[in-house]
Each structure stands twice: as structure tokens, then as C-alpha cells.
N, C-alpha and C positions, 0 to 999 in steps of 0.2 A: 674636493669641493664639499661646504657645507649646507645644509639644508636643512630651513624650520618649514613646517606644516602644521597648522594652526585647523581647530575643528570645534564645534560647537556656539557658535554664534547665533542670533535670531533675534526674536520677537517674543516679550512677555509681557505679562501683566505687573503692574506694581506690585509685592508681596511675595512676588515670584521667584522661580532659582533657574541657575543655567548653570552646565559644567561646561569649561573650556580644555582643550587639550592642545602641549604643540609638542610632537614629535621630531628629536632631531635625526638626523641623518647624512652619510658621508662616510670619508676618512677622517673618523673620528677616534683620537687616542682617551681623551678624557673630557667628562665638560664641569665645568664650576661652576660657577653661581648663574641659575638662570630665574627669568622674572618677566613679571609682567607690567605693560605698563599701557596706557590709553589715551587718545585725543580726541577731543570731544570737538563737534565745531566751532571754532572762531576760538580757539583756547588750545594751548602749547599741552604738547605731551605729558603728563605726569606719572610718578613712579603707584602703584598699584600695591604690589607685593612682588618682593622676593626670594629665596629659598637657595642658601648653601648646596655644595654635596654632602655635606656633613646633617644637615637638614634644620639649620637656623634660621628663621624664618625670620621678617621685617615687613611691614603693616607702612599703608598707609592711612594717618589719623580717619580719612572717610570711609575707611572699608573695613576698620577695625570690629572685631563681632559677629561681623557679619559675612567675610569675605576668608578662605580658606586655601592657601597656596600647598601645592605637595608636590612629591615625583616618585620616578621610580629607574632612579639609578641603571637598574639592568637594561629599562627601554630608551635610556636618555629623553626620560619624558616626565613634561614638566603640566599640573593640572593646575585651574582656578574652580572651587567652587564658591559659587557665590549666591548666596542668599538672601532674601528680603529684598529684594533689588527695588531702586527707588528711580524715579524720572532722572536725577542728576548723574544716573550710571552710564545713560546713553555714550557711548562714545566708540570709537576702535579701538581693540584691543588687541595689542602686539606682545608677542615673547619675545626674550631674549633670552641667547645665554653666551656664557664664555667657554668658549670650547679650545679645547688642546690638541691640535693635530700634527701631526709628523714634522712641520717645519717652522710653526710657529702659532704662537697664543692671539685668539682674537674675538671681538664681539659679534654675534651674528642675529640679525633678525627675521622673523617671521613677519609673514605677506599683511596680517594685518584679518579679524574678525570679528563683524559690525554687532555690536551689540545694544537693542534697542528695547529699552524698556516704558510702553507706555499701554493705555487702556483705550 
């Protein structure tokens, strides 16, 4: 079994920065492309940023600049920093990744961490 844990969520002020972490874990042979993505109330999930194993990163146009996807292969962990954060950031913020285990290839999500930015 696979397993995200997701860490750094809260409360800032507009201008402000937060780093998110989400930890995979398990029988895990390999993982691929993992990302983040968000749902804000009364509004459908969207894509965030995403991040290869190879380490090619993909932006979405509102977080471009300002928003910072990375990992670290050895811990199968995947970071967001995100800066200047604006009221429209508000949302959950879930990872994902594709991960490779002994019997077969699949997507897997993390629980989800509320990120609320206002004054």
C-alpha cells in the first residue's frame, strides 16, 4: 500500500509564503511525475504545478513567478513553495504522484492541506 502525507498548510497574510511537503510512502519501487493540485470552494480542482523524476517542472499560468515545485528523489518527496500568496490562493491543496510498485503503476493522493490566505 501506498501512502501521501501532506504537511505545511495554515493561515497567512497576503504577501506572505508557505512551504508544503507531501511525503510518499509504502512498497514503493519507483514514483514519477508527482504534483500538486487545489480546490478551492464551489470551484473544480485545478492543476498547480507539477514536477518529473527527471525534474521538469509545469506551472500553472496563476502561480507562475511566484510558486516553486521541487523534490527529493531519495525521500520520494515532493515540495511547493509558494510565495506572495494572494486571497485567490485559498484553496486545498493535494499531491499527487505516480508511483511504481511491484504489481503495478498508479496515481495516488494525499489527504489534502487547507491553505488560507487572508488578513
Amino acid at each position: 500500500q501506498v501512502q501521501l502525507v501532506e504537511s505545511g498548510g495554515g493561515l497567512v497574510q497576503p504577501g506572505g509564503s508557505l512551504r508544503l511537503s507531501c511525503a510518499a510512502s509504502g512498497s514503493i519501487f519507483s514514483v514519477n511525475a508527482m504534483g500538486w493540485y487545489r480546490q478551492a470552494p464551489g470551484k473544480q480542482r485545478e492543476l498547480v504545478a507539477t514536477i518529473t523524476n527527471g525534474g521538469s517542472t509545469n506551472y500553472a499560468d496563476s502561480v507562475k513567478g511566484r510558486f516553486t515545485i521541487s523534490r527529493d528523489n531519495a525521500k520520494n518527496t515532493v515540495y511547493l513553495q509558494m510565495n506572495s500568496l494572494k486571497p485567490e490562493d485559498t484553496a486545498v491543496y493535494s499531491c499527487n504522484a505516480n508511483v511504481v510498485t511491484r504489481s503495478l503503476i498508479s496515481d495516488y493522493w494525499g489527504q489534502g492541506t487547507q491553505v488560507t490566505v487572508s488578513s
